[in-house]
C-alpha positions as CSV (number, residue, x, y, z in Angstrom):
1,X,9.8,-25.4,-1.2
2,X,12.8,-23.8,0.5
3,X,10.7,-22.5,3.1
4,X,11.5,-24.7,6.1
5,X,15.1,-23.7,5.5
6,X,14.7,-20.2,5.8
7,X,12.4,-20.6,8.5
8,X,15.1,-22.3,10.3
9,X,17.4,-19.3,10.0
10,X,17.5,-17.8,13.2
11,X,19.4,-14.3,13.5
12,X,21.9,-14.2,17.1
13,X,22.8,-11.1,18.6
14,X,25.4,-10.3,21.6
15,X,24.4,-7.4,24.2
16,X,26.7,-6.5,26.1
17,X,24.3,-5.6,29.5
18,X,21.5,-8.1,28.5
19,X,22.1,-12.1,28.6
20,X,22.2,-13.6,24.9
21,X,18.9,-13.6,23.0
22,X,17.7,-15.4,19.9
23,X,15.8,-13.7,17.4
24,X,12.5,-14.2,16.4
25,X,12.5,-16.6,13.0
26,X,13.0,-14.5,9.9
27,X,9.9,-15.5,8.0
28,X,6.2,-16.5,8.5
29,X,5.6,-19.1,6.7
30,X,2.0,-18.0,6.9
31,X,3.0,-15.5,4.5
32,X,3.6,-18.4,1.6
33,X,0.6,-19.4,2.0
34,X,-0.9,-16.3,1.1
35,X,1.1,-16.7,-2.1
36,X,-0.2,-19.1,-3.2
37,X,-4.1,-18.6,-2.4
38,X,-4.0,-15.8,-5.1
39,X,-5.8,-16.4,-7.6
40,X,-5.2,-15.2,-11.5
41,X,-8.5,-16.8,-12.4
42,X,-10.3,-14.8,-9.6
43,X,-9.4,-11.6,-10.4
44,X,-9.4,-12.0,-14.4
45,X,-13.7,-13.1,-13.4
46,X,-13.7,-9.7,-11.7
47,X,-11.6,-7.3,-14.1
48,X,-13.8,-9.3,-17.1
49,X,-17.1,-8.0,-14.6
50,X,-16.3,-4.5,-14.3
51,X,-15.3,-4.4,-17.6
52,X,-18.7,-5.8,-18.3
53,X,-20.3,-2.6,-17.1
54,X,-20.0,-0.4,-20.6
55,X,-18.7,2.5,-18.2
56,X,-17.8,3.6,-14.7
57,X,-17.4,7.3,-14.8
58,X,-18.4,8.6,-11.7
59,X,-21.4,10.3,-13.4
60,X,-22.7,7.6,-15.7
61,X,-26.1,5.9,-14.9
62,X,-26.5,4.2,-11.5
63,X,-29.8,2.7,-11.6
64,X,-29.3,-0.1,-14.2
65,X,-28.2,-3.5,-13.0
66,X,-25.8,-4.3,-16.0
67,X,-24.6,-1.0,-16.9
68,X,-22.8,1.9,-15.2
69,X,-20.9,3.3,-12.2
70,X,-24.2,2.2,-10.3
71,X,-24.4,-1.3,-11.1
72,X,-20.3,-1.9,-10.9
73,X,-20.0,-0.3,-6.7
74,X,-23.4,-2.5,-6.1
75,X,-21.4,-5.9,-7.2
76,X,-18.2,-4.8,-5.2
77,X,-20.4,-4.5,-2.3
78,X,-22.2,-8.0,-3.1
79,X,-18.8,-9.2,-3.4
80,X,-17.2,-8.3,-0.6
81,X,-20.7,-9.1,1.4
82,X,-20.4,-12.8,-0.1
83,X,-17.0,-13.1,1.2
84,X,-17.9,-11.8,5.0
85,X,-20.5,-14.3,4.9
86,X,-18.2,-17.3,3.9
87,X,-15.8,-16.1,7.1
88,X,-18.5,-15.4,9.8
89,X,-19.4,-11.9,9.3
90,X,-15.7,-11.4,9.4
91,X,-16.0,-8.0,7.1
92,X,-18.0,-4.7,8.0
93,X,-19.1,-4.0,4.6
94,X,-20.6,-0.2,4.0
95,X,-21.0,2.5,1.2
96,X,-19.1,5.9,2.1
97,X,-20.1,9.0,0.1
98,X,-20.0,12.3,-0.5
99,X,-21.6,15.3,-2.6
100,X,-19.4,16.8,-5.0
101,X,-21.1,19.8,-7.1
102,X,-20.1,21.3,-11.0
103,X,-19.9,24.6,-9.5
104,X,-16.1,25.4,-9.1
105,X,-15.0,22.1,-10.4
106,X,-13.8,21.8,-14.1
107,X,-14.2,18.0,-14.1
108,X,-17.6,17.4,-12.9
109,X,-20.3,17.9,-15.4
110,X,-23.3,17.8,-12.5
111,X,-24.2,17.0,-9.1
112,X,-23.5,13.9,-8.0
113,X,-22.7,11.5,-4.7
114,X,-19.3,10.2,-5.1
115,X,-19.8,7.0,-3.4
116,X,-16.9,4.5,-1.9
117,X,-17.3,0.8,-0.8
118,X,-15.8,-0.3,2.1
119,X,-15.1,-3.7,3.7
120,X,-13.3,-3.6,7.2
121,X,-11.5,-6.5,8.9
122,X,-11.4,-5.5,12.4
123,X,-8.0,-6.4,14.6
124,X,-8.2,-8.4,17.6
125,X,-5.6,-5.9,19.6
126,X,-5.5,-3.0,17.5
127,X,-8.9,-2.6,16.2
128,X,-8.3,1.3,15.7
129,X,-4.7,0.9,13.6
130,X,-5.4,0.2,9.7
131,X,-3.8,-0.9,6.6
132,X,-5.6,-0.1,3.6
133,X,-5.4,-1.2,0.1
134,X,-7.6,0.7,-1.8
135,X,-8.4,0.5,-5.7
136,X,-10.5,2.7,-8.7
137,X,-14.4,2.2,-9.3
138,X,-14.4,4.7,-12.0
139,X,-13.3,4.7,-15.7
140,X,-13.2,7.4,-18.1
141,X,-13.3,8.0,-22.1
142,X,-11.1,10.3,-23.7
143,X,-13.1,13.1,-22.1
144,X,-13.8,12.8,-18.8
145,X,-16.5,14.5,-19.0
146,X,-18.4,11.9,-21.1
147,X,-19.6,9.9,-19.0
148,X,-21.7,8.6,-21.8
149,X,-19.6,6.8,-24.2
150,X,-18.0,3.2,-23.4
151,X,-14.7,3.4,-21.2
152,X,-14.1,-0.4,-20.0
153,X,-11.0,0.9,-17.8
154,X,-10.2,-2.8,-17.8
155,X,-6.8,-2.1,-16.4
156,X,-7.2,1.6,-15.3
157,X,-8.7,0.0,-13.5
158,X,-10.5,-2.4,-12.9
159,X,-7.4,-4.6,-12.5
160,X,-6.6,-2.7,-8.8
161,X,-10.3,-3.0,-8.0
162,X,-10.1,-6.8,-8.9
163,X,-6.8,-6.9,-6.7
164,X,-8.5,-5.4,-3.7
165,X,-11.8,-8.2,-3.7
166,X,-9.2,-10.8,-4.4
167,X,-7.3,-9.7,-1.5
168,X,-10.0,-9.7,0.9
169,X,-10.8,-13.0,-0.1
170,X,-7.8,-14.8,0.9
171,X,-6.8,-12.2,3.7
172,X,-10.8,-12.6,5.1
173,X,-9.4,-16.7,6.4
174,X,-6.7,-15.2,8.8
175,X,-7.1,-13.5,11.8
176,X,-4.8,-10.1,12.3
177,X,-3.9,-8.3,15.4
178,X,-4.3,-5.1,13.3
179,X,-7.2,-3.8,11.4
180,X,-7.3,-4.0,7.2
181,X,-9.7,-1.9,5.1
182,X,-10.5,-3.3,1.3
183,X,-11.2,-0.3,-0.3
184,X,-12.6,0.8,-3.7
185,X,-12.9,4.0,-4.3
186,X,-14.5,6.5,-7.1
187,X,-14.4,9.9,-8.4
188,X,-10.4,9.6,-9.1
189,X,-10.8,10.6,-12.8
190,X,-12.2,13.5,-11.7
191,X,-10.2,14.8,-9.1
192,X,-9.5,12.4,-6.5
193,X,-12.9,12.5,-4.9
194,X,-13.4,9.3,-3.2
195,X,-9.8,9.4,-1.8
196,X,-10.2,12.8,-0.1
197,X,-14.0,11.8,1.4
198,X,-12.8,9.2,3.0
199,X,-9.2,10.3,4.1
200,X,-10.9,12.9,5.7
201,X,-13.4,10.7,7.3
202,X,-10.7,8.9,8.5
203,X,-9.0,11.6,10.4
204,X,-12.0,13.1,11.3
205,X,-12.8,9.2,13.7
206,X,-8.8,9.7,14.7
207,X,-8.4,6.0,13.0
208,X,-4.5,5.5,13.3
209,X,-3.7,4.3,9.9
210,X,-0.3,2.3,9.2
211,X,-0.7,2.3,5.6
212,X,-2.7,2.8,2.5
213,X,-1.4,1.3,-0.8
214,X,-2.9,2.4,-3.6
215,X,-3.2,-0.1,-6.4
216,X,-3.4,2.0,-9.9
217,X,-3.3,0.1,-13.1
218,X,-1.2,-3.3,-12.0
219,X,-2.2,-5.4,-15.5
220,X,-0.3,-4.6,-18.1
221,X,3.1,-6.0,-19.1
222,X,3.9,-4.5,-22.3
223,X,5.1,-0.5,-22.3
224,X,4.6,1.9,-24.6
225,X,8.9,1.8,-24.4
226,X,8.4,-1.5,-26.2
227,X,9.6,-3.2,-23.0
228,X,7.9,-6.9,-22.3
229,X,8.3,-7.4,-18.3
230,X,5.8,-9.2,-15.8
231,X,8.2,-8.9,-12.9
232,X,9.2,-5.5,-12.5
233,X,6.8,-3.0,-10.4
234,X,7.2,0.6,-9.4
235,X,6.3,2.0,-5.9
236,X,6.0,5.3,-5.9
237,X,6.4,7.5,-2.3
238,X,6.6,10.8,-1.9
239,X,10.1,11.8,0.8
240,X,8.4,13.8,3.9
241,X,4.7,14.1,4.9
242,X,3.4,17.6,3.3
243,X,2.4,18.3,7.1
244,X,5.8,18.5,8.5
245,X,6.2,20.7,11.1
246,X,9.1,23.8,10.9
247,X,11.2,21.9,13.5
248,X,11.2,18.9,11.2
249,X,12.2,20.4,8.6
250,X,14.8,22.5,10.8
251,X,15.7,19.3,12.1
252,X,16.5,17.5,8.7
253,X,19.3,20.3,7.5
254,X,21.3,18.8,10.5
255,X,20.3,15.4,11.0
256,X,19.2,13.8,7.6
257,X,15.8,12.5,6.7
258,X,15.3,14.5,3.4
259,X,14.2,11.0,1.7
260,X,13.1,9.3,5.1
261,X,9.3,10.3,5.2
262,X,6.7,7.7,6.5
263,X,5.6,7.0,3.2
264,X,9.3,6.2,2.1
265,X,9.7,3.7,5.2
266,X,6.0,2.3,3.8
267,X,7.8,1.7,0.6
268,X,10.9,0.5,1.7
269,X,8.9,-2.5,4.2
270,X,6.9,-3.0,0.6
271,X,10.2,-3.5,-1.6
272,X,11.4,-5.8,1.7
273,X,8.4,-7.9,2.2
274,X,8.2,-8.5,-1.4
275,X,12.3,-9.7,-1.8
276,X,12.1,-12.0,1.3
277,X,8.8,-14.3,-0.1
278,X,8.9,-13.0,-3.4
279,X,12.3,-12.9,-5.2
280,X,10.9,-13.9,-8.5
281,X,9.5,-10.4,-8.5
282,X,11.5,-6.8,-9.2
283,X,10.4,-4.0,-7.0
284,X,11.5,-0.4,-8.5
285,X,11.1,2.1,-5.7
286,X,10.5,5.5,-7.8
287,X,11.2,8.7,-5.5
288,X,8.2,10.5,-6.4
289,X,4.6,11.2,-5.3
290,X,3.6,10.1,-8.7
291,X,4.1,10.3,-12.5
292,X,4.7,13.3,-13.9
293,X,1.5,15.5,-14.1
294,X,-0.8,12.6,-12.7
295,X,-2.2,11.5,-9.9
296,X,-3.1,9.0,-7.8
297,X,-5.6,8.3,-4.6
298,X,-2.9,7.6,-2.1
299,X,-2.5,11.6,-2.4
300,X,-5.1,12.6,-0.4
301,X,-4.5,10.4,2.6
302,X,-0.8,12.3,1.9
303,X,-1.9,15.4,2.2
304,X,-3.5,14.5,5.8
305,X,-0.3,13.3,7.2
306,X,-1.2,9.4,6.5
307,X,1.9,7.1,4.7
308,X,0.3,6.4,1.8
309,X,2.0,4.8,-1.9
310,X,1.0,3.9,-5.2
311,X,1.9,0.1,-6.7
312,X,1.8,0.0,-10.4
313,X,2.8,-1.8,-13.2
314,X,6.3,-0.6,-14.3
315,X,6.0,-0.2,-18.1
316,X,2.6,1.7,-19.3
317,X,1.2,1.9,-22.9
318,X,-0.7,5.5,-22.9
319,X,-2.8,4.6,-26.3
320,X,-4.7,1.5,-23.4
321,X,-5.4,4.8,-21.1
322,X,-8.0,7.4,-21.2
323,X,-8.8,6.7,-24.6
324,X,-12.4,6.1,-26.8
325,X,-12.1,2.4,-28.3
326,X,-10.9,3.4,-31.6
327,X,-8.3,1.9,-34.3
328,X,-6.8,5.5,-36.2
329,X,-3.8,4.5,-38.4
330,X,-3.3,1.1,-38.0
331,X,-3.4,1.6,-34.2
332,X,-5.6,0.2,-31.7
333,X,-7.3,2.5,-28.8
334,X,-9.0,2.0,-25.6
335,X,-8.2,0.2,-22.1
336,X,-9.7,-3.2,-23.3
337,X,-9.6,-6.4,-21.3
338,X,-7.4,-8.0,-24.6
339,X,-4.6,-5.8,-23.4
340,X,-4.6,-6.9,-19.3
341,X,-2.5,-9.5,-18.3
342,X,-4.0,-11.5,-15.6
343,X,-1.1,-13.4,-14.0
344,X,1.0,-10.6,-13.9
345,X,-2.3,-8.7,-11.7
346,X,-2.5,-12.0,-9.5
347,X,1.2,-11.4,-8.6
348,X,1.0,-7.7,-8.0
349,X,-2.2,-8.6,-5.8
350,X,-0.2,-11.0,-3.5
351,X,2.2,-8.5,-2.8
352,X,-0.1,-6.2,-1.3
353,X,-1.5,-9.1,0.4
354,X,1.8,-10.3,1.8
355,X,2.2,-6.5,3.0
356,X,-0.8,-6.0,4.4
357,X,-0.4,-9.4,6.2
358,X,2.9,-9.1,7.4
359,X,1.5,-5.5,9.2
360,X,-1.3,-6.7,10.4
361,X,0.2,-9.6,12.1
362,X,3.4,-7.0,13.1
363,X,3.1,-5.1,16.9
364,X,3.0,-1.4,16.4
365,X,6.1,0.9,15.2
366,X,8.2,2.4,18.2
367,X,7.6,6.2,19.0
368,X,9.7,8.8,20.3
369,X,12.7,7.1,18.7
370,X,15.8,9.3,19.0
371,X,19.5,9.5,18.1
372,X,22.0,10.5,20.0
373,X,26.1,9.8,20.0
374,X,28.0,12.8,18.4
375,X,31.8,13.2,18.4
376,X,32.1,9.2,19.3
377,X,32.4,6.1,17.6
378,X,29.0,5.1,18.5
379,X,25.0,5.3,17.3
380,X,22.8,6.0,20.3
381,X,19.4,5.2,20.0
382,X,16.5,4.9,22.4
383,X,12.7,4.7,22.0
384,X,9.1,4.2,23.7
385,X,8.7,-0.1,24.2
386,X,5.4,-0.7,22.9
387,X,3.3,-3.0,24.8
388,X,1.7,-6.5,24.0
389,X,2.4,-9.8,25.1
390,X,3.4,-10.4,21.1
391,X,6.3,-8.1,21.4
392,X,9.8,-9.9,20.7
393,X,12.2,-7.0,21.2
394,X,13.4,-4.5,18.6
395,X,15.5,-4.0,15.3
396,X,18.0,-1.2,14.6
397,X,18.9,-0.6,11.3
398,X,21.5,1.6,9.1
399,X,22.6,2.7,6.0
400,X,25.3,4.8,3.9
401,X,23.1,8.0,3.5
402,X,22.9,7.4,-0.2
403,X,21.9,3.9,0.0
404,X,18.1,3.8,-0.9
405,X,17.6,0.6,1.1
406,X,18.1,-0.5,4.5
407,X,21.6,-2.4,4.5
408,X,22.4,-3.3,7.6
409,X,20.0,-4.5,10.7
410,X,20.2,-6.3,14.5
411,X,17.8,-7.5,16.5
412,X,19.2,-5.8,20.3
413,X,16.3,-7.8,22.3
414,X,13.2,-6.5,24.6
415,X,15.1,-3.5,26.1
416,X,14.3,0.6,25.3
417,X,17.8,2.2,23.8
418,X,20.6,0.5,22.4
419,X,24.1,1.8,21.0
420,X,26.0,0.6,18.2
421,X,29.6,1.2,18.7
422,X,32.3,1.2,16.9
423,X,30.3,3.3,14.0
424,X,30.8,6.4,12.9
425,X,27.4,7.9,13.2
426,X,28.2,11.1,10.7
427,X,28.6,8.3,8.1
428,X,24.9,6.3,8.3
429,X,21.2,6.7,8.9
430,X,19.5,4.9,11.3
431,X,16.2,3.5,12.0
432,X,14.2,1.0,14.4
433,X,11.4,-1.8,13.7
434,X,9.5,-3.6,16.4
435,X,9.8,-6.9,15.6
436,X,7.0,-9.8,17.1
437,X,7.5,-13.1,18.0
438,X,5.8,-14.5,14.9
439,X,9.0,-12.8,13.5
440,X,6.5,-9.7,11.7
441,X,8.1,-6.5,11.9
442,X,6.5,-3.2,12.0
443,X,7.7,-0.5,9.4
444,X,10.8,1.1,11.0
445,X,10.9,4.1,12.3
446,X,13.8,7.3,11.5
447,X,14.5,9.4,14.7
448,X,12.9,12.0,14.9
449,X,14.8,13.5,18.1
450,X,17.6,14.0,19.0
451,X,19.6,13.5,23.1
């Protein structure tokens, strides 16, 4: 593998007031690794469980063994329990819930506890910072409120619930500076339930979370467009936290930042990770909290003021989604496990792990960045250091304001502030990453003052 060459690659950088310094390396080879301990077979075992279970609506019965929203959350837990024990306890595996009611909810037929699983890989120096990757329990028939009839959801989605186990699995052998949460989550058919529980538990323990990426439905290849494609992905962000303040949004008429959100920068270090150790694979960043007139369960942790985004397959087939297993003229219904391709799931599940990986080894983000530099050819920038003994220095970034990617970067050492002359600052937006010696960056940060 080319590997040892690009590991090898060392980025140099002058500075003018500080003696020569050599980047961190630009990869972790760690992160191959990772790669390649994803398993296809693993997760097709788990999707072809799940799928086992008749149906998972949120309402359907919980006391049998083999059938049922019951039976499917107790083998996640048992799952995830099997895998703590193989790492030493590694994984603080519990059941979250909450009591949603039918009165003054359209999509709950009765009383019910909507009930999460949880498996939490606790940091050794940032036990309170999280990365989450979170995926669906539930399934749902044509009508969600049958929670009767069989829904499989093999790929809506048992495929991102399979994704999540088989990331904790290879992700459970590494120790991480940061925490990561596993995640499965239930009540989304009807409403986003689990999501909001525990987004609000969450904020409620003032957990400081770096991340949550939804995995929705990452199995399927073949689009209802007629397009064949097991490389392509979408990541879908939403442009500014819906808890922005007046003076952020005051700010960003002068000073940019209208597509510059934490959950964009989320996506962007997703779309990143995934081109340096994955090039075989086509990221599509899609500027948009989600489809159009659907939803997803990195919403809630949104609309808390968490970055959260949703990874998905790029081409769906809607007559595989919320429908009764049927054939009606020549046609062939239902979210079966004949339609979910298991390879393509194994690759979407290592990049979340290579994301989560590459975060949780990564120092924390810089705060207070600020801009500063008008009427001069020159980019001011300044920030508060973070501290750790795994702290290399820092990265500033830039871009044309209509590039959606970070083009440009340089790594300006261990110092607090740095200016980039001889650039026009009118013409470019500007970010900085903490970058640690193990050559893990954090997500980078857009100013969010100005001097």
């Amino acid at each position: 593998m080319f590997k040892n060459a690009i590991f090898a690659t060392l980025l140099f950088c002058g500075l003018s007031t500080y003696a020569q310094k050599v980047a961190p390396p630009q990869v972790d080879l760690r992160i191959y690794d990772i790669i390649e301990e994803v398993s296809a077979n693993e997760i097709e075992a788990d999707i072809r469980r799940l799928a086992g279970f008749g149906t998972r609506n949120t309402f359907s019965d919980t006391v049998s063994n083999t059938r049922g929203i019951g039976a499917a959350r107790r083998f996640i837990k048992s799952d995830f329990e099997e895998i703590s024990r193989n790492c030493n306890d590694c994984l603080d595996v519990f059941y979250q819930k909450d009591f949603v009611t039918k009165e003054g909810n359209d999509r709950v037929p009765k009383d019910a506890w909507v009930v999460n699983v949880v498996a939490v890989q606790k940091g050794s120096k940032y036990p309170n910072r999280y990365i989450i990757m979170s995926g669906d329990i539930d399934s749902r028939a044509s009508n969600t409120m049958d929670f009767t009839t069989d829904a499989p959801g093999a790929n809506d989605n048992a495929s991102g619930m399979a994704g999540v186990m088989e990331a904790a699995r290879v992700l459970s052998k590494y120790d991480f500076e940061n925490s990561i949460i596993y995640l499965g989550l239930s009540g989304e058919e009807q409403g986003l339930f689990g999501g909001r529980g525990f987004a609000k538990m969450a904020k409620d323990k003032g957990w400081e979370i770096i991340g949550v990426l939804n995995n929705d439905m990452i199995g399927n290849i073949e689009g209802v467009d007629g397009v064949i494609d097991n490389r392509t992905f979408r990541i879908f962000s939403e442009p500014v936290p819906p808890t922005e303040t007046e003076r952020e949004r005051n700010m960003r008429r002068f000073y940019g930042g209208e597509v510059d959100g934490i959950s964009r920068q989320l996506a962007r270090y997703v779309h990143r990770t995934t081109q340096t150790y994955m090039p075989e694979m086509n990221p599509m960043m899609v500027y948009r909290l989600d489809r159009f007139g659907r939803g997803g369960h990195h919403r809630p942790f949104n609309d808390l003021g968490f970055p959260g985004i949703r990874i998905m397959e790029a081409h769906e087939k809607y007559t595989q989604q919320h429908q009764d297993i049927r054939t009606e003229n020549g046609i062939e219904y239902g979210d079966v496990i004949e339609h979910v391709n298991f390879y393509y799931a194994a690759k979407l599940t290592a990049v979340n792990a290579i994301t989560m990986a590459s975060l949780a080894w990564a120092p924390p983000a810089p705060k207070k960045v600020a801009i500063g530099g008008i009427v001069e050819p020159s980019a001011k920038l300044k920030w508060e250091k973070v501290v750790g003994d795994n702290v290399a220095g820092y990265k500033v970034y830039w871009r044309d304001t209509t590039a959606p990617q970070w083009e440009h970067s340089r790594f300006v050492g261990d110092v607090d502030n740095f200016t980039l002359k001889g650039i026009v600052i009118d013409n470019f937006f500007f970010g900085v990453s903490t970058v640690g010696k193990n050559g893990n960056e954090s997500v980078v940060v857009f100013p969010s003052a100005t001097f």
